[in-house]
DRENPA-3360 file (N, C-alpha, C; in nm, 2 decimals, always signed):
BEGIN
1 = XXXXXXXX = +4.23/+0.10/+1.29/+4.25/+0.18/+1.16/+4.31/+0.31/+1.19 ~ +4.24/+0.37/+1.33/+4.30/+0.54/+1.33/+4.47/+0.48/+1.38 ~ +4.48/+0.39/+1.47/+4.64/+0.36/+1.49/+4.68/+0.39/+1.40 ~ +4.68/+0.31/+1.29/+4.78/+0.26/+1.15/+4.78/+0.41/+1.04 ~ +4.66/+0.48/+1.06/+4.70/+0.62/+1.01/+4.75/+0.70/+1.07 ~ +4.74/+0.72/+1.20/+4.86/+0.83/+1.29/+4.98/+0.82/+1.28 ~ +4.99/+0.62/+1.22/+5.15/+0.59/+1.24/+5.25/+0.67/+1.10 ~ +5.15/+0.70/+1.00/+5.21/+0.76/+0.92/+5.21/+0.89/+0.88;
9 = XXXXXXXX = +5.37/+0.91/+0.88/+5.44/+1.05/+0.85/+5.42/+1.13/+0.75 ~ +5.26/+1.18/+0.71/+5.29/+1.26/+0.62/+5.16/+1.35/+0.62 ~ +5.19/+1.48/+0.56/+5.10/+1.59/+0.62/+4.96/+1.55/+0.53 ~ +4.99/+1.51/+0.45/+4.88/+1.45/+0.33/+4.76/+1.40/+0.42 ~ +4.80/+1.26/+0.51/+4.73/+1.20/+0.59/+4.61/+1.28/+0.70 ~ +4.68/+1.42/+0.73/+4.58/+1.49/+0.79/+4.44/+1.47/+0.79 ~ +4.44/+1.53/+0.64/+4.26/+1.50/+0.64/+4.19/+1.36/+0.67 ~ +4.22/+1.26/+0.70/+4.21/+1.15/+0.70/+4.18/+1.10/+0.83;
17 = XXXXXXXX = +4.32/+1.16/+0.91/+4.29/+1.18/+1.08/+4.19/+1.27/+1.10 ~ +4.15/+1.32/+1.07/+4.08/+1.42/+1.13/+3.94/+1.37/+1.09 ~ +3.91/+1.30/+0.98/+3.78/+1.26/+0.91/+3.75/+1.12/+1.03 ~ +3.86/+1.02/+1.03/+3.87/+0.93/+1.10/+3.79/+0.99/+1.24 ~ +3.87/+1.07/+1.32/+3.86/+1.12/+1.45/+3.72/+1.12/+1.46 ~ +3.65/+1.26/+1.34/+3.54/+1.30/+1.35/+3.42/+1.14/+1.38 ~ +3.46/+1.08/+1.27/+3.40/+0.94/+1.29/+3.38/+0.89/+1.38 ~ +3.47/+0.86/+1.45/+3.48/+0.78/+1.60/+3.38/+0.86/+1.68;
25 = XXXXXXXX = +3.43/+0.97/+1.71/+3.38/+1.05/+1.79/+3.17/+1.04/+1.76 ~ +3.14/+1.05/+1.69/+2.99/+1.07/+1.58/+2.94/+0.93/+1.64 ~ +3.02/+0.82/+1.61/+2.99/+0.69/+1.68/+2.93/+0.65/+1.85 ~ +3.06/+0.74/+1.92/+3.05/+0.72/+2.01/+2.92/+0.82/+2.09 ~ +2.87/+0.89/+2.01/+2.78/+1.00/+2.08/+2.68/+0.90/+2.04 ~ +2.64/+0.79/+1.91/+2.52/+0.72/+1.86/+2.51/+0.64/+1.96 ~ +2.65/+0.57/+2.03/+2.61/+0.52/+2.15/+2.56/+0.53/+2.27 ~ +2.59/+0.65/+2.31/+2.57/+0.75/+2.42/+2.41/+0.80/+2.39;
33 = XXXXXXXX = +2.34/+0.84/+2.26/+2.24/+0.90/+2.27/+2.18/+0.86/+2.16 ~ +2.14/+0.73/+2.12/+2.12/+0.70/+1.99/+2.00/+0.81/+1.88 ~ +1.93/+0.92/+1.95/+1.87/+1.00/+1.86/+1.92/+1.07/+1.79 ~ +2.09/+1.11/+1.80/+2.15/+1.17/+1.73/+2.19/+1.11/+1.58 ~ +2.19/+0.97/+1.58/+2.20/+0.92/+1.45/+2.12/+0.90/+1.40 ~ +1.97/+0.95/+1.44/+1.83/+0.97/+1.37/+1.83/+1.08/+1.28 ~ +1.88/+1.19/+1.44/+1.89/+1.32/+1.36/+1.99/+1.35/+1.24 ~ +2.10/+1.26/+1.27/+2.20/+1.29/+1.14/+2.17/+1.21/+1.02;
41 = XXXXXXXX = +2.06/+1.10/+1.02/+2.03/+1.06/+0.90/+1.89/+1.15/+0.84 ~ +1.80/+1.22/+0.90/+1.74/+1.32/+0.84/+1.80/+1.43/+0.80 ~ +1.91/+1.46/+0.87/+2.00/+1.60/+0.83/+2.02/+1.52/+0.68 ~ +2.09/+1.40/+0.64/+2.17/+1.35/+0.51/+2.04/+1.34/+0.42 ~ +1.91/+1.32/+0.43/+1.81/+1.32/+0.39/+1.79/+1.46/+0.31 ~ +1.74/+1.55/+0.37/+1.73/+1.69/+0.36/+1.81/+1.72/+0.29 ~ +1.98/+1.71/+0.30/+2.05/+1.75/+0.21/+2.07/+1.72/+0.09 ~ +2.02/+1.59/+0.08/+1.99/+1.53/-0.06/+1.88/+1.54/-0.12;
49 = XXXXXXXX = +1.77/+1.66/-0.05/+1.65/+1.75/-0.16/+1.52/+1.63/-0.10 ~ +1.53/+1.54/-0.03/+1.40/+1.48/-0.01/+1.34/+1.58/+0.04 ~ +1.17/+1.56/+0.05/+1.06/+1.58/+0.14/+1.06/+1.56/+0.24 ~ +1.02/+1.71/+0.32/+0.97/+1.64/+0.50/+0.87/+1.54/+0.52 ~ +0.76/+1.49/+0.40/+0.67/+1.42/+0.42/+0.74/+1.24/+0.37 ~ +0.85/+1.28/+0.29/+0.91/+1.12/+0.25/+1.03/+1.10/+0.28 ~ +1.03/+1.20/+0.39/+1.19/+1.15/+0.50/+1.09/+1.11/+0.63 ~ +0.99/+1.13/+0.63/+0.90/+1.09/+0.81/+0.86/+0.93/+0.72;
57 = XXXXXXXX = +0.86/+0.89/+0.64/+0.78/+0.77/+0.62/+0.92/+0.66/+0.58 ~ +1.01/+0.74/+0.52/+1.15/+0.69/+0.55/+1.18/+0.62/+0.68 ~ +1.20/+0.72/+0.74/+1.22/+0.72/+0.87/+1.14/+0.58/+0.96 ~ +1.02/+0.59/+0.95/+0.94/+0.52/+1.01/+0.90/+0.37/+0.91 ~ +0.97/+0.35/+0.83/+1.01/+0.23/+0.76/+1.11/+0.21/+0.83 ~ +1.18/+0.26/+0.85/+1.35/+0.22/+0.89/+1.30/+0.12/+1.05 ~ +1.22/+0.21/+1.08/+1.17/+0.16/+1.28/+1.08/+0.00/+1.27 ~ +1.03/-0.02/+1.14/+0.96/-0.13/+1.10/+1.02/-0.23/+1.04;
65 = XXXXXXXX = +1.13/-0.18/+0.96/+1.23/-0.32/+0.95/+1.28/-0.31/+1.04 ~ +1.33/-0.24/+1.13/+1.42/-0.28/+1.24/+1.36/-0.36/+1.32 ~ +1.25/-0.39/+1.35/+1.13/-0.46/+1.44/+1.12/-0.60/+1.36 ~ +1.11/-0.56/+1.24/+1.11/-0.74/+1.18/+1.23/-0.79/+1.15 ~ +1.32/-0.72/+1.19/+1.46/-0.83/+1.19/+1.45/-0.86/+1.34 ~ +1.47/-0.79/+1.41/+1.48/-0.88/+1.56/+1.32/-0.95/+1.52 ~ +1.22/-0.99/+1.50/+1.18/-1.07/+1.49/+1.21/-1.18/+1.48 ~ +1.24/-1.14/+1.34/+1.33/-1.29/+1.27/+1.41/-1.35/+1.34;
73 = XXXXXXXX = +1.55/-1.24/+1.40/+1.64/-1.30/+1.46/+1.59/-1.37/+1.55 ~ +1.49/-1.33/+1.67/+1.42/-1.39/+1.75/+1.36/-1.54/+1.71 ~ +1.33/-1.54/+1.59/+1.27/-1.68/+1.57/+1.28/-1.77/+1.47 ~ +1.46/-1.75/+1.45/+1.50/-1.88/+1.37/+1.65/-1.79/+1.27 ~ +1.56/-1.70/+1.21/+1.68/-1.66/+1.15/+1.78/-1.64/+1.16 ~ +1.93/-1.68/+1.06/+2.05/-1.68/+1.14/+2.17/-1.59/+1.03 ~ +2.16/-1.65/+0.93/+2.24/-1.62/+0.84/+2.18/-1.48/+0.73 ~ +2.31/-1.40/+0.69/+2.25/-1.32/+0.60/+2.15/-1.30/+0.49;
81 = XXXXXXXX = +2.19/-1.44/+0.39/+2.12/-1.51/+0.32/+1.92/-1.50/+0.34 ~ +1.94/-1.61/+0.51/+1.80/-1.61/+0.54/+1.71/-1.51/+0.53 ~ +1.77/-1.40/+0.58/+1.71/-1.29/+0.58/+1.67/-1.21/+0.39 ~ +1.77/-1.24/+0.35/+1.78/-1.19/+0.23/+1.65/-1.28/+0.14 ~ +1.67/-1.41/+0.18/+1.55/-1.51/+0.13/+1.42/-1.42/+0.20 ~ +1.40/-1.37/+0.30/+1.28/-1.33/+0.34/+1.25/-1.22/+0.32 ~ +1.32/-1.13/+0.29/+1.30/-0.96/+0.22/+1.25/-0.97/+0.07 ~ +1.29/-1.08/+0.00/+1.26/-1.13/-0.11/+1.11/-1.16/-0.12;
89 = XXXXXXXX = +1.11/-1.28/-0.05/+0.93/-1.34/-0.05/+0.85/-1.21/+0.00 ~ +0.87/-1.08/+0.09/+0.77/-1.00/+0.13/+0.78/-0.90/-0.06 ~ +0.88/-0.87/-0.09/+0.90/-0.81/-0.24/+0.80/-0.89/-0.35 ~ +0.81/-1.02/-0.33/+0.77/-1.10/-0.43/+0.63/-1.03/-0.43 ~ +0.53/-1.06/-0.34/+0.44/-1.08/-0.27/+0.38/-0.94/-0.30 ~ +0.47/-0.81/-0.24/+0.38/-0.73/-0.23/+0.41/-0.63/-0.40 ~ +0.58/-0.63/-0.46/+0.57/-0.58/-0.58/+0.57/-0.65/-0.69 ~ +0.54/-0.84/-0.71/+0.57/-0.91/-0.81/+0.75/-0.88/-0.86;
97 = XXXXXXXX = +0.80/-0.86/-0.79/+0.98/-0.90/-0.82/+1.03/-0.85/-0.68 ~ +1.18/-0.93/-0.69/+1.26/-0.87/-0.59/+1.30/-0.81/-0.56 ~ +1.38/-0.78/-0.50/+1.46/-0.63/-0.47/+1.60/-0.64/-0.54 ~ +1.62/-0.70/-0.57/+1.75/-0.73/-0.70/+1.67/-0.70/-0.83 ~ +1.54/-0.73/-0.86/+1.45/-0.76/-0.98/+1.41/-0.58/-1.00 ~ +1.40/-0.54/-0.87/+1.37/-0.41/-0.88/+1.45/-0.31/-0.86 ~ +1.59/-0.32/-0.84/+1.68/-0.25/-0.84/+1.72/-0.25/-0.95 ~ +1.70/-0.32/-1.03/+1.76/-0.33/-1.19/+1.65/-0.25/-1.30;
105 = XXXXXXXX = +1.47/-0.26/-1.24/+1.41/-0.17/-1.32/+1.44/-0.02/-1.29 ~ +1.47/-0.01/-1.15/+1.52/+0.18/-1.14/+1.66/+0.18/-1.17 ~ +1.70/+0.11/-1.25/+1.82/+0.14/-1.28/+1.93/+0.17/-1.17 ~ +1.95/+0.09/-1.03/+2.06/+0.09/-0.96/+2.14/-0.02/-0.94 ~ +2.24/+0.01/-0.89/+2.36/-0.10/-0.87/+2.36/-0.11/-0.67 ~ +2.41/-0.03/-0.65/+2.49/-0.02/-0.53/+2.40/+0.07/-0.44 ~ +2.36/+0.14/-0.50/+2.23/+0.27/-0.38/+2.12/+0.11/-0.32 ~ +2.09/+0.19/-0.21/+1.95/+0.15/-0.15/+1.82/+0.19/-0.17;
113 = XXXXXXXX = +1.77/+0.01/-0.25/+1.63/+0.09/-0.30/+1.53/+0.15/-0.25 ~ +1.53/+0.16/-0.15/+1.42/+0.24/-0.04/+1.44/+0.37/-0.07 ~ +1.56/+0.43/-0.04/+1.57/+0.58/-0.06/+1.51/+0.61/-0.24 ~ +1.53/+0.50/-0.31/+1.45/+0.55/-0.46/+1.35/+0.50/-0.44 ~ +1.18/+0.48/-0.36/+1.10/+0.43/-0.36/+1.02/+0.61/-0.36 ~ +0.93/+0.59/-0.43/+0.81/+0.72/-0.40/+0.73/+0.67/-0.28 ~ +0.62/+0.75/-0.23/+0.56/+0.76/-0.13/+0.50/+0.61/-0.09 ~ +0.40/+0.58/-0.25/+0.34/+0.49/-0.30/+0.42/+0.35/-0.25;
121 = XXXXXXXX = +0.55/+0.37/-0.28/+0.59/+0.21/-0.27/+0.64/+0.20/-0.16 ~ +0.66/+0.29/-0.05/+0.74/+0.31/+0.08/+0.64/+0.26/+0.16 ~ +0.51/+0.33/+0.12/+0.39/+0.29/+0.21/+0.35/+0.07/+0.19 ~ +0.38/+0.06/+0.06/+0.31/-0.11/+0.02/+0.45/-0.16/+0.12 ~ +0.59/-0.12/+0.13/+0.67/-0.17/+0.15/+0.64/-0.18/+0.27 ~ +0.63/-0.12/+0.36/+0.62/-0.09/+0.52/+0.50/-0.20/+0.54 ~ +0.40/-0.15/+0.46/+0.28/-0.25/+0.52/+0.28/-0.40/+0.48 ~ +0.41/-0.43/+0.41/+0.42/-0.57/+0.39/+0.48/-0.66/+0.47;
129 = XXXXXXXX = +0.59/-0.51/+0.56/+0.72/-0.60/+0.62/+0.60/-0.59/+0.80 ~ +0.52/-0.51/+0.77/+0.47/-0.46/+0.92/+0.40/-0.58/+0.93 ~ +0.27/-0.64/+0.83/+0.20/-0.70/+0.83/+0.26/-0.85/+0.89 ~ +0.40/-0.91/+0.81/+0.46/-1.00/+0.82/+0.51/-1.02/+1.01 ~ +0.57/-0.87/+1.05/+0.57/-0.88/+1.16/+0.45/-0.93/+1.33 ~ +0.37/-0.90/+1.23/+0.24/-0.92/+1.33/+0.23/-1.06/+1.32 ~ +0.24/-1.10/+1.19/+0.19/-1.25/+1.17/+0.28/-1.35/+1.25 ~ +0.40/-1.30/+1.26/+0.56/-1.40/+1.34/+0.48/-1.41/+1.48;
137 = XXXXXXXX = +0.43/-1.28/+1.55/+0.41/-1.27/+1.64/+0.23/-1.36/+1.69 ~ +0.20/-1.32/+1.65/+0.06/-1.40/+1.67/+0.06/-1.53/+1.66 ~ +0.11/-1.54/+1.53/+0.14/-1.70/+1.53/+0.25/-1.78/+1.62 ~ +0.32/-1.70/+1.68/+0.45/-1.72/+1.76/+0.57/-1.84/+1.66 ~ +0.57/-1.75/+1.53/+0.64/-1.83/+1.46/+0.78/-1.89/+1.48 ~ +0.81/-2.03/+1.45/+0.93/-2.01/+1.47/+1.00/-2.13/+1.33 ~ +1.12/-2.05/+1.30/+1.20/-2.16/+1.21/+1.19/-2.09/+1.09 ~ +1.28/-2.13/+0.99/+1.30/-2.04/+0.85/+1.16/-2.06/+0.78;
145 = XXXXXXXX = +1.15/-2.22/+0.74/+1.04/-2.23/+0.65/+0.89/-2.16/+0.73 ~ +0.86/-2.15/+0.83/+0.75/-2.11/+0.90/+0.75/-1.91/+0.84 ~ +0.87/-1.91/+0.85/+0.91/-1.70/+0.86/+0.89/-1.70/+0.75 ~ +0.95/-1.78/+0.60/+0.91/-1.76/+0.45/+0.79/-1.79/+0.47 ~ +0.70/-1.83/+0.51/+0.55/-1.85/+0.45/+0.45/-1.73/+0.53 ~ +0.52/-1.66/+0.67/+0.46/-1.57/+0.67/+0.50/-1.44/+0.64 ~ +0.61/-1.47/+0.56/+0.67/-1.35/+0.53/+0.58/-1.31/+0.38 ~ +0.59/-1.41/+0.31/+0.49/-1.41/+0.14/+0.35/-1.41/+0.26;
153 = XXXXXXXX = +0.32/-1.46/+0.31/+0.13/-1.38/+0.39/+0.14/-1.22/+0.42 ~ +0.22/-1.19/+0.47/+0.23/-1.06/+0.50/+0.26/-0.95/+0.34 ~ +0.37/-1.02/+0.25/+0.40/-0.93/+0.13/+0.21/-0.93/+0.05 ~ +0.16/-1.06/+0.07/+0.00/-1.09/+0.01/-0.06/-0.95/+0.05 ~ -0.03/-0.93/+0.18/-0.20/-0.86/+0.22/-0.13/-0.69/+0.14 ~ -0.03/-0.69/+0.16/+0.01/-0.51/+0.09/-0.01/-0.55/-0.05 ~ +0.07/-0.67/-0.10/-0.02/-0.70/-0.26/-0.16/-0.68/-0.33 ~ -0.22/-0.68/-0.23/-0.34/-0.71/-0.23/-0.40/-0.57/-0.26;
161 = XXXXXXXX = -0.34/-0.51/-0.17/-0.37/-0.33/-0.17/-0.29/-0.24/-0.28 ~ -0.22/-0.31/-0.30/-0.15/-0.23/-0.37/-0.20/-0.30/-0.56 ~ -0.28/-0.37/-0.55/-0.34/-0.40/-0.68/-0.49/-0.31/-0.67 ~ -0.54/-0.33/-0.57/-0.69/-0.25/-0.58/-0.66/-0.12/-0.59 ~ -0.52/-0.04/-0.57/-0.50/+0.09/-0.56/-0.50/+0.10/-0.73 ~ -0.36/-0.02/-0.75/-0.36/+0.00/-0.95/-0.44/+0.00/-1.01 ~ -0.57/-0.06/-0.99/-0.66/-0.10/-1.05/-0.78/+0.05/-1.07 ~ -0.76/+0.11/-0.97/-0.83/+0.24/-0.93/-0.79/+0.34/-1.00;
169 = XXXXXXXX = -0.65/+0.36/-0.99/-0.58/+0.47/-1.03/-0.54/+0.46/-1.20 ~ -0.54/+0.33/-1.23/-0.53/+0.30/-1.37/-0.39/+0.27/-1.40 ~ -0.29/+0.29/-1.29/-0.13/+0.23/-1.29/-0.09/+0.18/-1.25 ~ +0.03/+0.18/-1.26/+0.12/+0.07/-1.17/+0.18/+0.18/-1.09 ~ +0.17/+0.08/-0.94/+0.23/+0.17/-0.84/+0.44/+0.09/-0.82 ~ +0.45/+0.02/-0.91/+0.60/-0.03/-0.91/+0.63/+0.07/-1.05 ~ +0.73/+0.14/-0.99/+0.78/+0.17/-1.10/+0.95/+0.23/-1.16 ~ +0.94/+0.25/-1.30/+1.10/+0.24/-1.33/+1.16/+0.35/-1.24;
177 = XXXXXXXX = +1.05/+0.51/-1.22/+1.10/+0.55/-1.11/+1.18/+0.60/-1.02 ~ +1.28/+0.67/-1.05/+1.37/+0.66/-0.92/+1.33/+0.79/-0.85 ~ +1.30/+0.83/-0.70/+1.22/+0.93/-0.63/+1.35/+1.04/-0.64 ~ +1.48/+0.96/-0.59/+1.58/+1.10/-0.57/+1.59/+1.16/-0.72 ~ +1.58/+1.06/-0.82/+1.64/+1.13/-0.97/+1.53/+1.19/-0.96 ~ +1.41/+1.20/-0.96/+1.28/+1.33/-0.94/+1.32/+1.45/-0.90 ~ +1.34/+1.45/-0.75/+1.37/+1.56/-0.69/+1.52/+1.64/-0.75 ~ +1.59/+1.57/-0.77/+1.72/+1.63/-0.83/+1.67/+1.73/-0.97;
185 = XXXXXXXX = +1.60/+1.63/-1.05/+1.54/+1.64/-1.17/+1.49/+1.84/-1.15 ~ +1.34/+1.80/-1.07/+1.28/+1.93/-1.06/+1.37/+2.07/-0.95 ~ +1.47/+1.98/-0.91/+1.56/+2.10/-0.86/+1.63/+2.19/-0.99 ~ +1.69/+2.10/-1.05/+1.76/+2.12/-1.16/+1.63/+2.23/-1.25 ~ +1.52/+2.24/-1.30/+1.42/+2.28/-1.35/+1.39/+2.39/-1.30 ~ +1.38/+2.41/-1.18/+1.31/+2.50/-1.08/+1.47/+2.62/-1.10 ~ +1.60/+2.58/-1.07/+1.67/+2.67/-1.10/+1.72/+2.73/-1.24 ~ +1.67/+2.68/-1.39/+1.68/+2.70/-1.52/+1.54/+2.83/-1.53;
193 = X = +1.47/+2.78/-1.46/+1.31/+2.91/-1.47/+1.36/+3.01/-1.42;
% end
């Protein structure tokens, strides 16, 4: 890609080389020292008004799907789909809808619904996919249909918590919700006072 834009003559293209360049370069340091693209996804965090307390749980969701995809990969899963079938059954399980079902109640298209999850659903979410992880492994699961049924056991047991919390607190902890339009929200507020 950077070839095919150097090859063209025009001053316009600059910013483009240079955005390109910076890119490569940013890449190549994630390779060399992969904490740097930790650090630069909490820098993009921050700058988009989150919480130090729901960029650390961000964060440490991110290190817990990462663990249950090589799982998966490890034990059958192959195709995008499959996986997509199994982020579904832990969704089913631990919010009563999908992540397609629930990206349509916070009202998104294209964003990722994690970054619009509150504390509340970051935590059911983590402990659905963590849970599911334990179970692959104990059981020494292997094959799709084996990963879907511990994947819905694992969304069950965060379900499970995340009903006795609703039931406590007198709400629903899924909700229309979106965390960043919050924080934007009370930025927006906080500078009108």
């Amino acid at each position: 890609m950077f070839r095919i834009v150097q090859s063209i003559p025009s001053p316009k293209v600059e910013s483009i080389k240079r955005w390109l360049a910076r890119v490569g370069y940013e890449r190549i340091q994630d390779i060399e020292d992969p904490e740097l693209a930790t650090k630069r996804t909490r820098a993009l965090y921050v700058s988009k008004g989150y919480s130090d307390s729901w960029i650390e749980k961000r964060m440490r969701g991110i290190v817990i799907r990462e663990e249950l995809t090589n799982e998966r990969k490890n034990r059958g899963a192959q195709e995008a789909k499959d996986y997509e079938i199994l982020t579904a059954e832990i969704s089913k399980a631990t919010f009563g809808v999908t992540p397609r079902e629930y990206k349509e109640l916070k009202g998104l298209e294209r964003e990722n619904l994690r970054d619009h999850m509150d504390d509340f659903e970051l935590i059911f979410n983590m402990l659905g996919e963590r849970a599911t992880t334990e179970i692959h492994r104990t059981e020494d699961s292997k094959g799709l249909p084996k990963l879907k049924s511990d994947a819905k056991a694992g969304g069950d047991i965060a379900g499970g918590a995340r009903k006795k919390l609703e039931e406590r607190l007198g709400r629903s902890v899924v909700s229309k919700g979106n965390y960043l339009k919050n924080v934007e929200n009370k930025k927006l507020n906080g500078k009108r006072s």
